[in-house]
N, C-alpha and C positions, 0 to 999 in steps of 0.2 A: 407790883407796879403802883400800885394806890398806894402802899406804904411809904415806900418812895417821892412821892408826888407828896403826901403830908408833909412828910420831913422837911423836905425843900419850900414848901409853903409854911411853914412854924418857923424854919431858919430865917427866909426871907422878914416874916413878917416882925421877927425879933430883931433883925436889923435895921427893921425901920423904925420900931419903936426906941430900941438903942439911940439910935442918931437923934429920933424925934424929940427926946430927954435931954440929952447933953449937948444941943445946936445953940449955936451964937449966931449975932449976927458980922463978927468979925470979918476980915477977909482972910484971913488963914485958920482955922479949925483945928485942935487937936484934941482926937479923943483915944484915951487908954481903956484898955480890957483886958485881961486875962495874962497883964503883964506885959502887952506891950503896946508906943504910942505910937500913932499916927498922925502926922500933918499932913491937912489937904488946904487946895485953893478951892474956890469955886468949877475950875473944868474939871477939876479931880474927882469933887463931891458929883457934879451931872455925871461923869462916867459911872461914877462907881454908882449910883442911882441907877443907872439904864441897865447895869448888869443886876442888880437885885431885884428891877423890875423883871428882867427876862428871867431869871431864876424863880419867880415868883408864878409865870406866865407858864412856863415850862412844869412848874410842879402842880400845876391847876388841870392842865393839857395831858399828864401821865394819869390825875386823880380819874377828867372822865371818861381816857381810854384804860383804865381797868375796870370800871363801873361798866361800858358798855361792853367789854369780853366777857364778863362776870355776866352780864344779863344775857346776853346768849346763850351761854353754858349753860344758864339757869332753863332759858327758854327749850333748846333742844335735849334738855333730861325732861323736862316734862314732854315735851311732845312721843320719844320716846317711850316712856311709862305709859302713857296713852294708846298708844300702839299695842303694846306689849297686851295691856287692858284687852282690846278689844281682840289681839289672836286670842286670848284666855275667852274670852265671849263667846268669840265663836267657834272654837273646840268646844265648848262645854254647850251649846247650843247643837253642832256638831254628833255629840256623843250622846245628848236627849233622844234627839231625829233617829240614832240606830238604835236604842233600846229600846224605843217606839215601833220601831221596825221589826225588832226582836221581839218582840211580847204579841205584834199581831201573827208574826208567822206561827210563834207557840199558838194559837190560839186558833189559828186557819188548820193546824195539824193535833187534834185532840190526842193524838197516843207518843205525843211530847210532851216532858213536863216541864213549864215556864223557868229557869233560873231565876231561883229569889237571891235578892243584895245582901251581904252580911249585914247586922244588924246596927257597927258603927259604923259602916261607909254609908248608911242612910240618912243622917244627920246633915252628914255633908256631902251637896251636888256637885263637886269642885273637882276638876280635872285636876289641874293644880293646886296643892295645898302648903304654902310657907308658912314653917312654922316659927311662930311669932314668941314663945318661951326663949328661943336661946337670944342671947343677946350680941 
């Protein structure tokens, strides 16, 4: 949508400098482009004006309802990830509290022996772990 909305704001804005360039102040106007001419009068030129201005109006109107869809999206991915953040918080806040709870009951019962962590999952306290090498 925003792409769209440039286009027709670079289109527009090139026809006005087109015109702006090649303007007399006759009463009949003709200007060539691209191989072919055109004569206008004065109501010819205000029409075709009000249409490049609404084309211009129109492509400004798509630029900042893609800007404001795009900052939503942007707005509700983060807010999710944040979320997401904080279930991961609290599992792993979660899962302290029971191996907290595990280590006193090993300890309330002497003729249990405490499970000890293998020796790399002690590095990291992380229920969940994304791994960040692949790409």
């Amino acid at each position: 949508m925003v792409v769209l909305g440039v286009l027709l704001v670079l289109a527009a804005a090139g026809t006005i400098a087109f015109v702006a360039v090649n303007s007399s102040s006759m009463s009949e106007v003709s200007y060539s482009a691209f191989g072919y001419s055109v004569s206008a009068n004065h109501l010819e030129m205000f029409v075709a004006g009000a249409v490049v201005a609404a084309v211009l109006l129109l492509g400004i109107a798509m630029i900042n309802s893609g800007w404001k869809r795009a900052s939503v999206r942007r707005r509700r991915l983060r807010e999710v990830r944040h979320e997401a953040d904080d279930r991961v918080a609290r599992l792993e806040e979660e899962k302290r509290d029971l191996q907290r709870k595990l280590e006193e009951e090993h300890t309330s019962r002497p003729d249990v022996q405490p499970v000890q962590p293998a020796a790399d999952h002690a590095a990291t306290d992380r229920l969940v772990h994304r791994d960040t090498t692949r790409a």
